[in-house]
N, C-alpha and C positions, 0 to 999 in steps of 0.2 A: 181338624185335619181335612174334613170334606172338602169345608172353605179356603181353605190353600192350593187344594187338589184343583176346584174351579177357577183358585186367581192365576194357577199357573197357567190353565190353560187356555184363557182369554189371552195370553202371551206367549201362546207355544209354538210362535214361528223365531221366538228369538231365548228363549229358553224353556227346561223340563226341568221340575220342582218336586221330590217326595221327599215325605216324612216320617222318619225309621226311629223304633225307639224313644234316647232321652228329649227327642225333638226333630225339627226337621234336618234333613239329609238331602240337600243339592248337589247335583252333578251337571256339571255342562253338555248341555245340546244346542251347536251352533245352525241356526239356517241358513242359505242366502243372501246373511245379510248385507250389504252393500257396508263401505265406511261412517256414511251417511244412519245408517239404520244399524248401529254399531249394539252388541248384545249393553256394551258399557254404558252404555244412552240411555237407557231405563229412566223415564224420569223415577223421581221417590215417590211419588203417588200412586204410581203404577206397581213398585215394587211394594206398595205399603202391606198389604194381604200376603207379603214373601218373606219370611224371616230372612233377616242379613246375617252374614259373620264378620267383625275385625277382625278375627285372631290370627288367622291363616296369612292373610295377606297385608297388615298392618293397615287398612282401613275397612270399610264400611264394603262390602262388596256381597252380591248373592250366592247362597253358601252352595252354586253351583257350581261357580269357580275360585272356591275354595280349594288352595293349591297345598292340604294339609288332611290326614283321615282328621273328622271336625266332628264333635256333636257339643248340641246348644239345648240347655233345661231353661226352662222359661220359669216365671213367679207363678204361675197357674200350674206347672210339673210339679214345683216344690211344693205348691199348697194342696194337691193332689194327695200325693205320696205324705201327707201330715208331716214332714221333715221340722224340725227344729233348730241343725245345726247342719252348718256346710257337707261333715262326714259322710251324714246319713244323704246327701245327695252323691256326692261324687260318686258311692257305693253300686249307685245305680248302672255309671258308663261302662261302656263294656270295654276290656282290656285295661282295667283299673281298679283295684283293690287297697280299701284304706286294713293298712296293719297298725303297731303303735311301739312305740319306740321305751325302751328300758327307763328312759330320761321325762319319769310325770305321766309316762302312758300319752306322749303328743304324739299327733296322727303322723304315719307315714305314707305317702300316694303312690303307690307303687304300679307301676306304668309299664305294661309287659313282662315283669317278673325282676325289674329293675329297680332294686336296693341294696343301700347301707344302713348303720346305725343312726346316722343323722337325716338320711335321706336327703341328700344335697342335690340329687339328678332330677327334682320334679318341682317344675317354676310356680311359683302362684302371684299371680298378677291381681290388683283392685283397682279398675279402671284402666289399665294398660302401664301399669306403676309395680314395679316387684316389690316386695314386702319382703327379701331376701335379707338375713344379718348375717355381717359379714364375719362375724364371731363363729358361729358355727356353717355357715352354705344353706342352713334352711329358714324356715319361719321363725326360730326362734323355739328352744326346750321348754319355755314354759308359753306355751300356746294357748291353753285354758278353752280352746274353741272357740267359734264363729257362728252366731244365728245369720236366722236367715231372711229376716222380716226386711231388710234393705234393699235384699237383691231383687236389681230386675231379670236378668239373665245371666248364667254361667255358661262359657267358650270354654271349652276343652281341646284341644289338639293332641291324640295319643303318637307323638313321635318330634322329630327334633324340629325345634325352632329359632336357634340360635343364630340363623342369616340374618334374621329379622330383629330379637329376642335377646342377643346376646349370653354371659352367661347362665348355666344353670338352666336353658331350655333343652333338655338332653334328652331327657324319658319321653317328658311329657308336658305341656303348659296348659294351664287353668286360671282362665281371664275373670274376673267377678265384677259386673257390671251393676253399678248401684242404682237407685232409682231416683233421678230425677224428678226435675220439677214434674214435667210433660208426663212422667209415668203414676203421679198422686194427684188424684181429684177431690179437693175438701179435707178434712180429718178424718184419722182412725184411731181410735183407743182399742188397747187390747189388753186381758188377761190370761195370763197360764198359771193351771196346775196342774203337778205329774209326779211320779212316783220319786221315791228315794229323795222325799221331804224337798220338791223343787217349788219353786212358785217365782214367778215375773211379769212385767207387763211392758207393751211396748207404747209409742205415739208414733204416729206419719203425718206431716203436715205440709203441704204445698198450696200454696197459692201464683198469682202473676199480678204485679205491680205495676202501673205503669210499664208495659213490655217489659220489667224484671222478673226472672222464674227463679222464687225460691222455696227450697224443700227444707225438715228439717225430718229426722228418723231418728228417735232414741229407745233403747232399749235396755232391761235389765234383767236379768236372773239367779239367784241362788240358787245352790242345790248342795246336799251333802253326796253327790254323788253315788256309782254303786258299790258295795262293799261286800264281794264275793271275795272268798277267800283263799288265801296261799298259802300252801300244804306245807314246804320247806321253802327257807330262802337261804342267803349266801351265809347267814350266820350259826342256820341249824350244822353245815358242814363243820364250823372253827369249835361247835358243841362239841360235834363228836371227834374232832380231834384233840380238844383242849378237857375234856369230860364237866364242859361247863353247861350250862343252862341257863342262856343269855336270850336266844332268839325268840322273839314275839310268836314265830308258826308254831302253829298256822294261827292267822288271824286276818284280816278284812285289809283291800289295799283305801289308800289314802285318795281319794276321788274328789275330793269338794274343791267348789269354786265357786267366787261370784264375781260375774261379769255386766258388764256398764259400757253398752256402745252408742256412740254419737255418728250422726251423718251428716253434714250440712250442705247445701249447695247450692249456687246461684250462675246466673248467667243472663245475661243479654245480647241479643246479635251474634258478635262472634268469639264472645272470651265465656270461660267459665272458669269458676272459680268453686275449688273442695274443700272442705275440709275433715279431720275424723278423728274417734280416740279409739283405742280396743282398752277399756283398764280390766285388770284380773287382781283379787286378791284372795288370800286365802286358797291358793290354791295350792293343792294336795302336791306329794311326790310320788305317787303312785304304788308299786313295791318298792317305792327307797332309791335314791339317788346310786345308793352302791348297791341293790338289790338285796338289803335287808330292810324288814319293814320298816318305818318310821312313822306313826300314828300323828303325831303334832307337828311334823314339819312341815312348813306353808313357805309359798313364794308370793310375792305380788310382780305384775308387768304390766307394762302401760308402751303402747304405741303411740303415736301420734303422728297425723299427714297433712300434710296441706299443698296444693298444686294448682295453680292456674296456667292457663291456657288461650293462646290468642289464633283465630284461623283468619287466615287472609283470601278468599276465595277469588278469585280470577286474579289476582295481584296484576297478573299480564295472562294474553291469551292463551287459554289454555293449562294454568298454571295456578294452582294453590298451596297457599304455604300454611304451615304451623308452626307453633312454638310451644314450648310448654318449661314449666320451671317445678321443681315438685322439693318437699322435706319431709323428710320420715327421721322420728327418731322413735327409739326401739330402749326399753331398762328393764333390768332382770335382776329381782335384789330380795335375799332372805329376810323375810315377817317374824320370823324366828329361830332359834339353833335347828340347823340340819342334823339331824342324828344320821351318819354315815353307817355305823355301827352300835346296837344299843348298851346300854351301861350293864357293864359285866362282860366286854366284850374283850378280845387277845387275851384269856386266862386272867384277868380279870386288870389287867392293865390301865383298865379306861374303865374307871365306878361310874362315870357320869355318861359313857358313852364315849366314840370314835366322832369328833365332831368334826365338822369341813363348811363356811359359808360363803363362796366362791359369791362375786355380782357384778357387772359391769353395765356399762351406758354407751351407746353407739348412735353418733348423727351418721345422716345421707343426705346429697344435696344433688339434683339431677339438672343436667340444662339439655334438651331434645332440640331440634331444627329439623323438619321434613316437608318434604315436598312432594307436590305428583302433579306429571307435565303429562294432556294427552295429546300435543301440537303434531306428533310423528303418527303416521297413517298405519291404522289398527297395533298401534303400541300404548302402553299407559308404562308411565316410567317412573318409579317411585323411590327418592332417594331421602338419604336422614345422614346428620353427626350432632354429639352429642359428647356430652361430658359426667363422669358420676365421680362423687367422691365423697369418702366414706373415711371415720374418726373415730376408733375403741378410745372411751376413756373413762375417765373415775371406776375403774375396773378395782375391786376390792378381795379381800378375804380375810374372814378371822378362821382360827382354829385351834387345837387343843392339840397339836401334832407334829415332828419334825419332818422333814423329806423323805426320812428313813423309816418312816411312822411310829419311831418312838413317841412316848407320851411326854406330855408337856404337864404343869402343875394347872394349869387354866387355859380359856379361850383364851387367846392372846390375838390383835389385828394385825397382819403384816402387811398392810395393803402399802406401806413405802418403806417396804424392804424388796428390791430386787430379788435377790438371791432366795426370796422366801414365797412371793407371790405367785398365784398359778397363772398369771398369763400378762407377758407385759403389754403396755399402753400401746398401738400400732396406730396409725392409718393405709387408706389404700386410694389410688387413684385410676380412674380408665378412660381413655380415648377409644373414640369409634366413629367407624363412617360405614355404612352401607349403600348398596343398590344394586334395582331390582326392576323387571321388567318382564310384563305383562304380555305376549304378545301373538294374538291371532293370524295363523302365518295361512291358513286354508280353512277350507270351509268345514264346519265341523271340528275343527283342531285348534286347540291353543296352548302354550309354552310360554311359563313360570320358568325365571330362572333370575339369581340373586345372589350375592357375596356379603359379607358383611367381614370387617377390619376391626379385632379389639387389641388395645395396648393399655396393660395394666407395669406399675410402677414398681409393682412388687414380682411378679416372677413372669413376665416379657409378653408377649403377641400370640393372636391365634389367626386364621381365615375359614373360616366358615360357608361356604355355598353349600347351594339347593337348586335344584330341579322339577318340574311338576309337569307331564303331558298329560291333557286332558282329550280326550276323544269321545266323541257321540260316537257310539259303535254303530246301533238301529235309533229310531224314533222311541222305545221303550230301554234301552242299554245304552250306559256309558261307562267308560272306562278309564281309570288314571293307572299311570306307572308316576312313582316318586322317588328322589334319592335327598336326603340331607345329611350334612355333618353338624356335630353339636358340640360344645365343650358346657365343663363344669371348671371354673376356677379353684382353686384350694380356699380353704376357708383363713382367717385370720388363726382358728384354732391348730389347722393341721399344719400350718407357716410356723408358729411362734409359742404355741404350750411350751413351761417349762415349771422346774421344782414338783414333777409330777413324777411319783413313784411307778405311775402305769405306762405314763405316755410321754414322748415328748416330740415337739417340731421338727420340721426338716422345710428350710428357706431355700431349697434348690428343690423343689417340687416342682413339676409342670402340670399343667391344666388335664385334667382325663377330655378324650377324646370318644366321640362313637358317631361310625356311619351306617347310614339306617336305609334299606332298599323295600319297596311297599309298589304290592299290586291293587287295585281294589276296583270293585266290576258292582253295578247298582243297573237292579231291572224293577220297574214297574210291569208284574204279573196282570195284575186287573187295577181298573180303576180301585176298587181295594187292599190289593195286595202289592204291598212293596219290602223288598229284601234288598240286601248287600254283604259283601263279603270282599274281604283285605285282608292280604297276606302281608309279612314284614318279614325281615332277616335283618339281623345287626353285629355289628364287630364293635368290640369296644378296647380303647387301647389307655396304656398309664391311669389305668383304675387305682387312685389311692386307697393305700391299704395299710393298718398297722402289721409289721413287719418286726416277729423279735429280733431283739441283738442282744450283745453281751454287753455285761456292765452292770449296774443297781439298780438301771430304767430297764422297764420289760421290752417296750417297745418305741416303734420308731415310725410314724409315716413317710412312707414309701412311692414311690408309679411302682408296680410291683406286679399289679393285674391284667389278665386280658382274657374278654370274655366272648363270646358269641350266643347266639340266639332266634329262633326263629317263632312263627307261630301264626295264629289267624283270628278273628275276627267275623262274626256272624252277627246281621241284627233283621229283624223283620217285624212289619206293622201291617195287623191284620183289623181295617175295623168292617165288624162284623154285622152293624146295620148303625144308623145313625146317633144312639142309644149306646152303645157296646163297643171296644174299641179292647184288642188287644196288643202287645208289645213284648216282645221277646230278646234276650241278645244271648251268645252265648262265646267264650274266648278260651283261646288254647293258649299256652307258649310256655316253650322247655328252652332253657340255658344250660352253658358249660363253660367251666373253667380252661381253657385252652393250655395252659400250664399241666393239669392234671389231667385233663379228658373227663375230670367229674364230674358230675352236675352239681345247677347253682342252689341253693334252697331257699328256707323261709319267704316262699309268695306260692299261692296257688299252680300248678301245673292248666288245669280246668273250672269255667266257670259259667251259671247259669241264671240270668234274671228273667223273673217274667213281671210282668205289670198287668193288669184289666182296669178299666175305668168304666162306672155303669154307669148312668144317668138316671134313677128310681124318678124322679120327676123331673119337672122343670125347677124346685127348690131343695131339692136332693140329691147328691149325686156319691156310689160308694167306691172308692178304688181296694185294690189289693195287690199286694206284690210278693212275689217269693223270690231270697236268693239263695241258691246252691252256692258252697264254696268249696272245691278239692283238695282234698290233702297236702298237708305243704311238708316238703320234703326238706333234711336237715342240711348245715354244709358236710363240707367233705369229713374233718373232723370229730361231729358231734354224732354219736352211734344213736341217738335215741331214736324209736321209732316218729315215724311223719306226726304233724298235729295232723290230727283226724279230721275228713273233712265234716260241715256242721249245714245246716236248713234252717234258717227263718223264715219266720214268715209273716206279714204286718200287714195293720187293715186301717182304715180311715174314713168315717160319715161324717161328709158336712152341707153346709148350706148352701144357698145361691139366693141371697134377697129372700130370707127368711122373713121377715117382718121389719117396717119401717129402720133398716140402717143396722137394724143385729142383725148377726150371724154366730153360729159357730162351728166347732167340728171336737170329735173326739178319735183317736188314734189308740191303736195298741202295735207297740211293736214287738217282734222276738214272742209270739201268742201263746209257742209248746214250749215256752221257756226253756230253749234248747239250748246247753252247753258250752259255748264259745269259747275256743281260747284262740288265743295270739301268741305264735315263737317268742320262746324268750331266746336271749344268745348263749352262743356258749361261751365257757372259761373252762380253761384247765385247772383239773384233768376232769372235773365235772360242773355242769352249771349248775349258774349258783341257784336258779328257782326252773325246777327240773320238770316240772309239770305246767308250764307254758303261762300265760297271763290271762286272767281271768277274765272276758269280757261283759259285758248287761247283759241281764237276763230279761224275764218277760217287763214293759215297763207300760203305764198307762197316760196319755196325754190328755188335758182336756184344755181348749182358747174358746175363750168369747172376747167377739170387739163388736163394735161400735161405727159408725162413716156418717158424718151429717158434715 
């Protein structure tokens, strides 16, 4: 940090640079400058000691005029904090809380207090490429997780990014920037071992060929997961109403996975070229797809990406173009019978169990065009159109069940019978053009402002703008006021489920909407002390919602909701001599149902990180971090008292050029093996696993690798 603290101020006639928190925190302070001496002139070598952000502004720009609240974890934050898996970073940002969803226990990112069950409102980007399936609006239910040995830096943006982003930047967006040729020097071998029978190892490899830069990152891991236990589930209820003794509880949730990531990348001059796989097999259902347990039920899912890109840099004066082409395909398919319900289950209806093996397969195929012209005097004008289109198919399911959930005599496949399948084959198409513009209108002052146009095939158009004023208040303060809109598209699920006893479609859905109003004020105190503080207010409008009705379907999706919200944001970095460095954030924010005047639940109301990072030597160095999480309070419906709020606390010693090319590190997380749970949801007239979702307890890490 010190080192940043000095590059900025070898440039502090043309910008002011600190560093809060998960990374650094720029805010614009304009001087003087002439068109000529433009803050955007910076060459890159000048900014190289300056962390940059894309996310905010859809390029490469210093995260001082970052027209977005923005914070950036670097591969040295994550290898700090011993993290192993995506989760355990985002945990860190402040105004962002990873919960976990009923469906495998996949993370939920919940972004000012802003969730659903699928968690469709919080984008995750790899490489500037959404990873969105269009089946459900999120990542994908069986997500198995994400290490972290790739990443070179994660962008966060906590508030809407849809002008830029399109759908599904509503909450929140999280850009995951992989490592490159230019960020691996030589080989790295590594291995892990860790609690709850885990063991993996990774490789990194980069070299340059003939001016060719190519990397390769693979990684694997098994684990049987953790196996804390569930006291009653949804089947102990049909016990005591049927005076049967069917349900496994309490008994240990279903956690295991093994995961196998690829990274590949190359490039020369101006094109580059990706590619990647995520595979999971074996991966657990968590408390059970319907909330009763299922000990052997496993999925496997497999991603895969590939995207090249070509930049034309001055094409004409003034004037740089890109292009980019990308494929993602996304499979979600049962390893073996789902046990919905275990055998002995409806009075004893189902000897073998309530079975259900729902799977499908979804391509995506992106074509992006963008540009940024700086020919207009202190303007940067940055435009884009683009095309996505997106394919549900070989969408499957066996089962042992009628619609009405009478019993069948056996699994039987319906996967080509209409009338029988849970969800038919769709596709979907989107059109978009944006633009956006940069522009320092006085000294000291600059104004972000942007539209972006989507037209989807399936349920019609949205417009989207944003606004960002940026102001150098003093030489030591700056200040942004920001406004944006966001939408979330409906998913392919909430358009077209059908032959579902719980749920079904509604094809005349519209896009949820939410505009987001944010203050945020950053002062460097002393050359070591730097704080900031961001306030937000939000409205959110046609919140899908399952909605009952009458008939033999319970429910129906809906626009139904409208919400509102407000809250703040505190982060401060205090380092305490060259050696010692502290970091703090800490985030409020309370919701209400505008419909009811209730408040919203399930996400923390209050929240509190702290970090220290010591230096014991020049080949030692110890971090530590503690996170507070507050109470999370229940919906309007669900009488039970709040989940309690809980304290972790983790620590991490490792190397720095420990001896020729080894190193290691050993972690412990969660230390007072403290309690954890995660809301479960409700169902009438009681939930079905009443004492909330179990999360890791204490666990222990240990990597060694290798660099020659």
């Amino acid at each position: 940090m010190r080192q940043s603290i000095l590059s900025c101020r070898r440039v502090r006639s043309r910008l002011f640079s600190i560093q809060l928190s998960s990374g650094v925190f720029c805010l614009a302070i304009f001087s003087a400058a002439t068109a000529d001496d433009s803050l955007w002139d910076i060459p890159l070598e000048e900014l190289g000691q300056i962390r940059v952000v894309s996310i905010a502004s859809g390029m490469e720009t210093p995260l001082d005029k970052a027209a977005a609240v923005t914070s950036v974890i670097s591969a040295d934050d994550i290898a700090a904090i011993g993290a192993t898996d995506l989760d355990q970073v985002l945990e860190t940002v402040p105004g962002l809380h990873v919960n976990h969803s009923d469906q495998g226990f996949s993370p939920k990112y919940v972004f000012r207090g802003i969730t659903t069950s699928n968690n469709a409102q919080a984008l995750l980007l790899i490489n500037g490429i959404p990873t969105t399936t269009m089946m459900y609006g999120n990542r994908g239910n069986a997500w198995g997780g994400m290490p972290v040995k790739a990443i070179e830096r994660i962008e966060v943006i906590r508030g809407p990014g849809s002008a830029l982003y399109g759908a599904d930047a509503y909450s929140g967006v999280i850009n995951i920037i992989t490592k490159g040729p230019g960020s691996i020097d030589g080989q790295t071998v590594g291995v892990r071992l860790a609690s709850n029978k885990t063991h993996g190892g990774w490789l990194e490899s980069g070299q340059e060929l003939a001016g060719l830069g190519v990397n390769l990152i693979l990684e694997y891991q098994t684990t049987e997961g953790w196996d804390d236990i569930i006291e009653r589930d949804a089947q102990t209820k049909f016990d005591e109403t049927f005076g049967t003794s069917a349900s496994l509880a309490p008994g240990p949730v279903n956690t295991g996975v093994d995961q196998l990531d690829a990274r590949f990348e190359m490039g020369k001059n101006h094109w580059t070229l990706r590619a990647g796989i995520q595979d999971r097999g074996n991966l657990g259902t968590g408390p059970g797809l319907a909330q009763a347990l299922d000990p052997e039920g496993q999925y496997s899912s497999r991603r895969l990406n590939m995207d090249y890109s070509y930049r034309w840099p001055n094409i004409a004066h003034d004037l740089d173009v890109e292009a980019r082409v990308s494929y993602f395909n996304i499979t979600q398919e049962p390893e073996n019978n789902i046990i919905l319900y275990p055998p002995g289950a409806f009075d004893g209806e189902f000897p073998n169990g309530l079975i259900g093996n729902p799977g499908y397969k979804e391509h995506q195929i992106r074509i992006d065009l963008s540009s940024v012209y700086r020919g207009f005097l202190n303007h940067r004008l940055h435009t884009g159109v683009g095309t996505f289109w997106a394919d549900l198919y070989e969408v499957t399911e066996q089962k042992n069940f009628n619609p009405d959930f009478s019993p069948r005599d056996s699994v039987v496949d319906v996967s080509d019978d209409p009338t029988e399948i849970w969800m038919p084959e769709a596709d979907r198409t989107n059109y978009y053009m944006f633009v956006q513009n940069e522009w320092k209108f006085a000294q000291n002052w600059q104004l972000v402002s942007g539209v972006r146009f989507d037209e989807y095939t399936d349920f019609g158009s949205t417009v989207n703008p944003r606004a960002a004023l940026i102001w150098a208040t003093t030489d030591a303060i700056t200040t942004k006021v920001l406004y944006g809109r966001a939408f979330r598209a409906p998913s392919l699920n909430e358009l077209y489920v059908s032959n579902n006893p719980v749920f079904i479609g509604n094809d005349q859905l519209d896009a949820e909407t939410i505009d987001t109003f944010e203050v945020g004020m950053s002062h460097q105190l002393t050359p070591r002390v730097l704080y900031a503080l961001n306030l937000f207010y939000y409205e959110i409008d046609d919140l899908i919602t399952a909605v009952p009705i009458s008939g033999t379907i319970a429910t129906q999706y809906r626009n139904a909701g409208q919400r509102s919200g407000h809250g703040g944001e505190f982060e401060l970095s205090f380092n305490v001599s060259d050696d010692l460095s502290l970091k703090v954030n800490y985030a409020y924010q309370t919701a209400k149902d505008e419909r009811t005047g209730q408040s919203v639940g399930e996400a923390p109301n209050h929240q509190v990180y702290g970090r220290t990072d010591w230096s014991l030597s020049p080949r030692w160095a110890l971090s530590s971090q503690v996170n507070w999480v507050g109470e999370q309070k229940r919906t309007e419906a669900d009488q039970r008292e709040p989940v309690r709020d809980s304290t972790t606390v983790d620590m991490t010693l490792r190397t720095k050029g420990l001896w020729r090319g080894l190193d290691l590190s050993l972690s412990v997380t969660n230390i007072f093996d403290e309690d954890v749970r995660d809301p479960s949801p409700f169902s009438e007239p009681t939930p079905a696993i009443p004492n909330d979702f179990p999360m890791p307890g204490r666990r222990l890490v240990g990597e060694l690798h290798y660099t020659f």
